[in-house]
C-alpha positions in Angstrom: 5.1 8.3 -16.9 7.9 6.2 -16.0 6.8 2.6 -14.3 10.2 1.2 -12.7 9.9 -0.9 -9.6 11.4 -0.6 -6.0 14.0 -2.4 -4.4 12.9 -5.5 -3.2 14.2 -4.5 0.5 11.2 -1.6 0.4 8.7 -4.2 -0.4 5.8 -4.9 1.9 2.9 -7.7 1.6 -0.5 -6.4 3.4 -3.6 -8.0 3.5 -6.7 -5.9 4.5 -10.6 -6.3 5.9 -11.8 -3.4 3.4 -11.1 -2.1 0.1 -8.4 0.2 -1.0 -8.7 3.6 -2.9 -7.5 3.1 -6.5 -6.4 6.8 -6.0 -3.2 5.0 -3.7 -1.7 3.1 -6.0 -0.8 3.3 -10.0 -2.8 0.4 -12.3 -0.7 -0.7 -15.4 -3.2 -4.0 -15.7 -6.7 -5.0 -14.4 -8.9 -7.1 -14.3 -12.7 -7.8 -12.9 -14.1 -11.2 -12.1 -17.9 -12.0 -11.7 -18.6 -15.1 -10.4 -21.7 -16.0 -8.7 -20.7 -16.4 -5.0 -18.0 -13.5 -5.3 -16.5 -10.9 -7.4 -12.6 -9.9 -7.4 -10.6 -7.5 -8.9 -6.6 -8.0 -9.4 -4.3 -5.1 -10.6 -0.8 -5.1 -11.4 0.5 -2.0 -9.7 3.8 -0.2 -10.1 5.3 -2.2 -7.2 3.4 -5.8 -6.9 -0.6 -5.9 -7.2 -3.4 -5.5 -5.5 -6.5 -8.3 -5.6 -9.7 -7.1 -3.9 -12.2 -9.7 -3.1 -15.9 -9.5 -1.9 -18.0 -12.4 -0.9 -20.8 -13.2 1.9 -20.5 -9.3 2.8 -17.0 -9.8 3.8 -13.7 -8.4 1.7 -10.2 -9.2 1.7 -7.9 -7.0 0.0 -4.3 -8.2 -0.7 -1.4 -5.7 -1.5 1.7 -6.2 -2.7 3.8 -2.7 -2.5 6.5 -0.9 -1.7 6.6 -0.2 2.7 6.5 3.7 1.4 3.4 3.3 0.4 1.3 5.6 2.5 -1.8 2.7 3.3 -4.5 2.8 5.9 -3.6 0.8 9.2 -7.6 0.5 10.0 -8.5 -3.2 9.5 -5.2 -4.7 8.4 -5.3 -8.1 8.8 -2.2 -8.8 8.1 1.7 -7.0 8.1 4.7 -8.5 6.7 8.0 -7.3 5.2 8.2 -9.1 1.4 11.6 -10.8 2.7 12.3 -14.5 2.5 9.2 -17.1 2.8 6.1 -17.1 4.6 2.8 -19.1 4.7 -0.4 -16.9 6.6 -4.1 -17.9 6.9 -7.2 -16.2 8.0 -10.7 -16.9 9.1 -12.9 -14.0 8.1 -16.0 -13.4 8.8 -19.2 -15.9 8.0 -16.5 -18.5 7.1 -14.7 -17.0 4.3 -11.0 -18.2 4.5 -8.3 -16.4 3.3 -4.3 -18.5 2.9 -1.5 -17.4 1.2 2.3 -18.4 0.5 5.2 -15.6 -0.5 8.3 -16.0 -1.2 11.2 -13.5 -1.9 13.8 -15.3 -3.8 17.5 -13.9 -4.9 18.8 -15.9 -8.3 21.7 -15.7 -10.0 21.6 -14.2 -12.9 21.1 -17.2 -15.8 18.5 -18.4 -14.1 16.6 -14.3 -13.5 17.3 -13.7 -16.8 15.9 -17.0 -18.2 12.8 -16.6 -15.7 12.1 -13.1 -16.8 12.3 -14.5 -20.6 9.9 -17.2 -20.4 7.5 -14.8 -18.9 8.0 -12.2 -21.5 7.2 -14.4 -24.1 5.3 -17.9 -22.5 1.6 -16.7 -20.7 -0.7 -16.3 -22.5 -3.3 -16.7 -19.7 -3.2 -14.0 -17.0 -2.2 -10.4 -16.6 0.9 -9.3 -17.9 3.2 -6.0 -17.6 6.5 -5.0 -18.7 8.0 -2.1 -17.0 10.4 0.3 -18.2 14.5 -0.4 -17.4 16.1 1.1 -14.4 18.7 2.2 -16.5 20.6 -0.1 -14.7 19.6 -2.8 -16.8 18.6 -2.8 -20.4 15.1 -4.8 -19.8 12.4 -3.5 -17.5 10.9 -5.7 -14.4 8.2 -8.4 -15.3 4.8 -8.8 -13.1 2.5 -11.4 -13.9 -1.0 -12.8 -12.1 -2.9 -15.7 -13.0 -5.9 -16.2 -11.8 -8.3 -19.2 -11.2 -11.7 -19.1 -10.6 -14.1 -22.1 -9.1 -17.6 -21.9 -8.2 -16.6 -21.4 -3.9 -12.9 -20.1 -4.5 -10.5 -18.5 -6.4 -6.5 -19.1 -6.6 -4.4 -16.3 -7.9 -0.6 -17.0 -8.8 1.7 -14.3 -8.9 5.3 -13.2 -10.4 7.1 -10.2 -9.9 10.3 -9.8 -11.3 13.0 -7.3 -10.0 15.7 -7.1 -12.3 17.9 -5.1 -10.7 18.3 -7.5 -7.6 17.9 -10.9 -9.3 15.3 -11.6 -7.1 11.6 -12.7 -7.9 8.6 -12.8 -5.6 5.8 -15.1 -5.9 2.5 -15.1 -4.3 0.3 -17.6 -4.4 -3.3 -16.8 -2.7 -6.3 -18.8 -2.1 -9.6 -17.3 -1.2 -12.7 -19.4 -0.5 -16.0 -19.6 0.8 -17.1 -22.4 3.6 -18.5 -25.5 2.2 -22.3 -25.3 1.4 -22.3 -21.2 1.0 -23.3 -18.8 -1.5 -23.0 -15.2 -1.5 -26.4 -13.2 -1.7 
């Protein structure tokens, strides 16, 4: 199965009050996070990721796709094209509080290439997928997710690369619980 990425214009960034169907999307990398005041789970998808978190009965579910990607419209939060740079924020239920900065950024191509090398070869914390070449290009897109985990929050950092734009999008996505709570 080939795993090449969209063009950045198709990309979307969703953020949802429910969880997602694995069924809708294509995992290449995973991983689950137990904490005790919440539990996550961040994929790296064929076109971005998807980060599914629960805490204090309440779940936020971010998704970075491609805007053909046939999602639910019940309880989305939140609706952008993945185009330029945008800070959002939401107050969820019981206090839970959801913030996130994206970015689209075109580079020339020194600087994509030399991005997309220092990821291939630098982490060695986090998820990491190399996707097969366009056939455009002789390397395949990048996507990388850190995550960081504290006892009320968790901040997830995000690269993906799109080689055959020289453009990169990063995420970067706080979710926390209010001061003082735990989850049951």
């Amino acid at each position: 199965m080939l795993s090449v990425r969209p063009k950045v214009a198709e990309l979307a960034f969703q953020v949802f009050s429910r969880s997602l169907h694995p069924e809708l999307y294509t995992i290449h990398r995973s991983r689950r996070i137990e904490r005790s005041n919440y539990e996550a789970q961040v994929d790296i998808t064929s076109c971005g990721h998807v980060i599914t978190w629960n805490a204090l009965g309440t779940t936020i579910c971010e998704v970075a796709t491609s805007a053909h990607q046939p999602l639910p419209k019940r309880r989305c939060l939140l609706s952008r094209s993945l185009k330029g740079s945008r800070t959002e924020r939401a107050q969820c239920r019981g206090g839970v509080e959801y913030r996130t900065h994206f970015q689209l950024e075109s580079v020339e191509p020194d600087l994509f290439w030399m991005v997309q090398q220092q990821l291939g070869n630098g982490p060695t914390e986090g998820l990491l997928h190399t996707f097969d070449a366009s056939g455009r290009m002789a390397l395949g897109a990048l996507s990388y997710v850190n995550v960081e985990t504290r006892q009320n929050s968790m901040l997830v950092q995000a690269i993906h690369t799109f080689p055959d734009d020289y453009a990169i999008v990063k995420v970067e996505s706080l979710f926390s619980l209010p001061s003082g709570k735990k989850s049951d």
